[in-house]
C-alpha atoms as a printed R data frame, in Angstrom:
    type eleno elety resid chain resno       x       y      z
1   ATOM     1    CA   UNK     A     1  10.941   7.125 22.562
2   ATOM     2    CA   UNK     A     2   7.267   7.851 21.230
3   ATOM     3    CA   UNK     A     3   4.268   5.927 22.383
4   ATOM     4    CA   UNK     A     4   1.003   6.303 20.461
5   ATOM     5    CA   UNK     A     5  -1.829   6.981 22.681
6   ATOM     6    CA   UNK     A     6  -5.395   5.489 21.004
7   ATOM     7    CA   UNK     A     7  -8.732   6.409 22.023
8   ATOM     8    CA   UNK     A     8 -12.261   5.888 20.458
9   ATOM     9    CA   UNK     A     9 -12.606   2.346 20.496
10  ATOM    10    CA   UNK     A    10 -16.369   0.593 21.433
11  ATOM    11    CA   UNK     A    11 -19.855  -0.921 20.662
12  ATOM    12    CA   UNK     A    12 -22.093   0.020 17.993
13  ATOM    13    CA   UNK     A    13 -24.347  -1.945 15.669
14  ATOM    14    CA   UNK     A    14 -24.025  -2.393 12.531
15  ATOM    15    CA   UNK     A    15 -24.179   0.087  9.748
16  ATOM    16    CA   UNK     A    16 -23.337   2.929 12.825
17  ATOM    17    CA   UNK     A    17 -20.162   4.919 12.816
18  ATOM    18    CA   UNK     A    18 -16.897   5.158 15.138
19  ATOM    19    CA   UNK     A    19 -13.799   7.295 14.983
20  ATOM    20    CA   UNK     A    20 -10.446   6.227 16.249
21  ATOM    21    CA   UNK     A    21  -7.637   8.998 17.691
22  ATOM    22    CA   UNK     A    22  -4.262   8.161 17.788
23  ATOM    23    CA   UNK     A    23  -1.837  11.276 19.237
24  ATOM    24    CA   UNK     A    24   2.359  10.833 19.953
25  ATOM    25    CA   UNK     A    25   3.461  11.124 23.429
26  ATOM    26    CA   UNK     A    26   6.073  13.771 22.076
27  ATOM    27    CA   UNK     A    27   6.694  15.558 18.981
28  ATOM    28    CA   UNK     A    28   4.759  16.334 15.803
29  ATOM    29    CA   UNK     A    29   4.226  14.088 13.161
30  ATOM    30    CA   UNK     A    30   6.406  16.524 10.957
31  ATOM    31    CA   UNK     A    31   9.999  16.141 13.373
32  ATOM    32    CA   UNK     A    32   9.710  12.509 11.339
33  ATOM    33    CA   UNK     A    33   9.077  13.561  7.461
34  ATOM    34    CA   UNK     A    34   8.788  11.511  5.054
35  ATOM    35    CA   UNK     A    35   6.824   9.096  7.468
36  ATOM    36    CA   UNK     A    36   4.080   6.685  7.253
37  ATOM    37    CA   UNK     A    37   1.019   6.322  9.856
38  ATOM    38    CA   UNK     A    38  -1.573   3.923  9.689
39  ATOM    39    CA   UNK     A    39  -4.299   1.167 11.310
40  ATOM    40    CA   UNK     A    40  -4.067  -2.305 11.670
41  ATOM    41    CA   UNK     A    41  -6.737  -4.444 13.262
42  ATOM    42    CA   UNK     A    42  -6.845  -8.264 14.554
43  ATOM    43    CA   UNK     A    43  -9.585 -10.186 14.891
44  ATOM    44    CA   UNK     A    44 -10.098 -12.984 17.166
45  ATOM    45    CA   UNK     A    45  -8.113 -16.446 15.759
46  ATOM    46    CA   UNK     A    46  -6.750 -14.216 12.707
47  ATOM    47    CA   UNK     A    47  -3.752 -12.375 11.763
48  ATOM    48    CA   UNK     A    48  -2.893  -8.826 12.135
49  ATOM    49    CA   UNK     A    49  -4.063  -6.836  8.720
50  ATOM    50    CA   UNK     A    50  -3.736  -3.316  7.665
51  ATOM    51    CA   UNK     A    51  -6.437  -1.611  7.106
52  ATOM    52    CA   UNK     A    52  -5.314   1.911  6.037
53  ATOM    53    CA   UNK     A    53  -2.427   4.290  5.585
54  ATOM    54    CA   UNK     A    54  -1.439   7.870  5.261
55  ATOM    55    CA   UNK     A    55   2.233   9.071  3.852
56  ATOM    56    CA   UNK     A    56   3.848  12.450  4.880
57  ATOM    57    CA   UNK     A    57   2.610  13.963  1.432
58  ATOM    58    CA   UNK     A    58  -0.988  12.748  2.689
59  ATOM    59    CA   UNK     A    59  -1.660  10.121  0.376
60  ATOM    60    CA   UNK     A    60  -4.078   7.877  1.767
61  ATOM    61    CA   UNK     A    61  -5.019   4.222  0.890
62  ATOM    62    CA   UNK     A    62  -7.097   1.111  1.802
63  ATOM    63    CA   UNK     A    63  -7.857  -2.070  2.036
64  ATOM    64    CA   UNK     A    64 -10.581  -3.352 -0.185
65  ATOM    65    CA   UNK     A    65 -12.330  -4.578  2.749
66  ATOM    66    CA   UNK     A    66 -12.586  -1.067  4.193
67  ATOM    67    CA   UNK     A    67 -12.514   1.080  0.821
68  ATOM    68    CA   UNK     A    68 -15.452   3.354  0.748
69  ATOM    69    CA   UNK     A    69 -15.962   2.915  4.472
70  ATOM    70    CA   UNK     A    70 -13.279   4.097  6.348
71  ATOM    71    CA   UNK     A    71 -11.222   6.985  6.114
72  ATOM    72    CA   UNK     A    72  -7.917   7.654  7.303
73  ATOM    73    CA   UNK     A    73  -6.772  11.416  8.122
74  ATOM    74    CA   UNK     A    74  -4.486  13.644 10.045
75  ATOM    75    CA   UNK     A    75  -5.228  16.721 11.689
76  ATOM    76    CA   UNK     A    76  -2.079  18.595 12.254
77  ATOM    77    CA   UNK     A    77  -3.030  21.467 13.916
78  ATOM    78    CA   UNK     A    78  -3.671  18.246 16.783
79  ATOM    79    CA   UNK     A    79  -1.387  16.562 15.849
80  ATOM    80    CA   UNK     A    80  -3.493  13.461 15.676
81  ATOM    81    CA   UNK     A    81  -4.576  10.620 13.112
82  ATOM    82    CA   UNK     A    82  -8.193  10.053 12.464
83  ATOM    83    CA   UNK     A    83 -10.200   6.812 11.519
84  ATOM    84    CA   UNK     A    84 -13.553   7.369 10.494
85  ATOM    85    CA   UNK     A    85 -15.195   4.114 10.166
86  ATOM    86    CA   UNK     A    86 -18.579   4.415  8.711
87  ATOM    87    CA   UNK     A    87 -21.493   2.104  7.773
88  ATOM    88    CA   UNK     A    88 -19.608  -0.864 10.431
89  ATOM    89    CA   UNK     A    89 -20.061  -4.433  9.514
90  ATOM    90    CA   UNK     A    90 -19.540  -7.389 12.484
91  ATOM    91    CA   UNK     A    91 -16.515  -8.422 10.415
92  ATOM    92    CA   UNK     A    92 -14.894  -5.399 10.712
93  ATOM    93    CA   UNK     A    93 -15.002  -6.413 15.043
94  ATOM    94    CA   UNK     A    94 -11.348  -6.519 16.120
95  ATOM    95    CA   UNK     A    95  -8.556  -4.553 18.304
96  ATOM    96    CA   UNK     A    96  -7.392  -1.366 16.334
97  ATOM    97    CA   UNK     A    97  -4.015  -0.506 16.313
98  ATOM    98    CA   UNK     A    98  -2.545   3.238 15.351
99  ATOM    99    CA   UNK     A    99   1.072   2.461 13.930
100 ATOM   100    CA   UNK     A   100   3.961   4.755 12.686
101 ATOM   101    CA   UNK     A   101   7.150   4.334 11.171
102 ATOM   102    CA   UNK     A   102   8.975   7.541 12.260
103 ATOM   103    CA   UNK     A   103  12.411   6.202 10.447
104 ATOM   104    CA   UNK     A   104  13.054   8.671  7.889
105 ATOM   105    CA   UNK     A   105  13.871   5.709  5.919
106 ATOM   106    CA   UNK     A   106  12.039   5.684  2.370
107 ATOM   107    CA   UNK     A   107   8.339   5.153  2.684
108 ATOM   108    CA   UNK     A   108   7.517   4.045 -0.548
109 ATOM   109    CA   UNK     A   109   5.974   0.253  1.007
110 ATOM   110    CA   UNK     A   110   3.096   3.038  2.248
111 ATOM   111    CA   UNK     A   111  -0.133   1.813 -0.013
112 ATOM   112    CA   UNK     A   112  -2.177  -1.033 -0.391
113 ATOM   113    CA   UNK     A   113  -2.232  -2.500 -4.105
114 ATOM   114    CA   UNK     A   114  -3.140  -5.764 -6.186
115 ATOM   115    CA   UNK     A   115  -1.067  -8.422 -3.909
116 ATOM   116    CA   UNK     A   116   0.232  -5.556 -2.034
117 ATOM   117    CA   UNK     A   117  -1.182  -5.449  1.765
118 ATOM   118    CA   UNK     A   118   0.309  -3.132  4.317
119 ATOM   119    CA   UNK     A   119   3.726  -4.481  5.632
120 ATOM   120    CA   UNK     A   120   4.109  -5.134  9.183
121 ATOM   121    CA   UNK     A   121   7.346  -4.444  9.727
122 ATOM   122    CA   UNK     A   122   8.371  -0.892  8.607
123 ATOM   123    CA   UNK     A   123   6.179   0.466 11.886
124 ATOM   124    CA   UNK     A   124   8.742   0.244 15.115
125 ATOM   125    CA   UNK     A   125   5.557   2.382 17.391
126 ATOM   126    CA   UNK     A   126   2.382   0.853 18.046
127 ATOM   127    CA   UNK     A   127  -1.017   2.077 20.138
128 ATOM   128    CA   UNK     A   128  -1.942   0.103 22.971
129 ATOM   129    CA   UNK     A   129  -4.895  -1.393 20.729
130 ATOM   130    CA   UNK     A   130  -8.633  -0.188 21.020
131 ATOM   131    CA   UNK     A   131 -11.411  -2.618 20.558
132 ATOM   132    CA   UNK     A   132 -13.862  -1.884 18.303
133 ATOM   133    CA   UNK     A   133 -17.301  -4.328 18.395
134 ATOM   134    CA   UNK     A   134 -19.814  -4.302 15.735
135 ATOM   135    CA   UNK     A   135 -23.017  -6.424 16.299
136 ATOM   136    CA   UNK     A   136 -25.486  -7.713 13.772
């Protein structure tokens, strides 16, 4: 079993900057290929969203609510996935999740297009959840 172990998470104002870690309890990233990593947030009263992914060949994409903003990246020599969340807004305030579907089952669901958000369901490991609080 893998657990995802977040860290990063806190207060800034807006237009400041945090990053978000997310490591596996055991094994590399790699044991898994192809795989899929990525961030999903929820706000208070609304429904989980994606936010951004990375696939095994390290193709990366966004929502349009975060495009240009955030960026979503894996170290491997860590063995860790990166969010760098840049010029914050107070609507981007939520609880940040680092998810991973480690299946080996085709990861082709692993972008964000026109009518096309992040599926839920493909990503069996979740992070405990870091808060992340932007005021105006």
């Amino acid at each position: 079993q893998v657990q995802l172990e977040e860290s990063g998470g806190g207060s800034v104002q807006a237009g400041g900057s945090l990053r978000l870690s997310c490591t596996p309890s055991r094994y590399h990233w790699n044991t898994y290929n192809p795989y899929c990593l990525g961030w999903f947030r929820q706000a208070p009263g609304k429904e989980r969203e994606g936010v951004a992914a990375i696939d095994s060949d390290g193709s990366a994409t966004y929502a349009d609510s975060v495009k240009g903003r955030f960026t979503i990246f894996e170290d491997g020599a860590k063995n860790t996935l990166y969010l760098e969340m840049n010029n914050l807004e107070p609507e981007d305030t939520a609880i940040y999740y680092c998810v991973a579907d480690l299946s080996l089952s085709s990861t082709d669901y692993c972008f964000f297009g026109a009518g096309h958000p992040l599926p839920i369901d493909p990503f069996a490991y979740w992070g405990q959840g870091t808060q992340v609080t932007v005021s105006s």
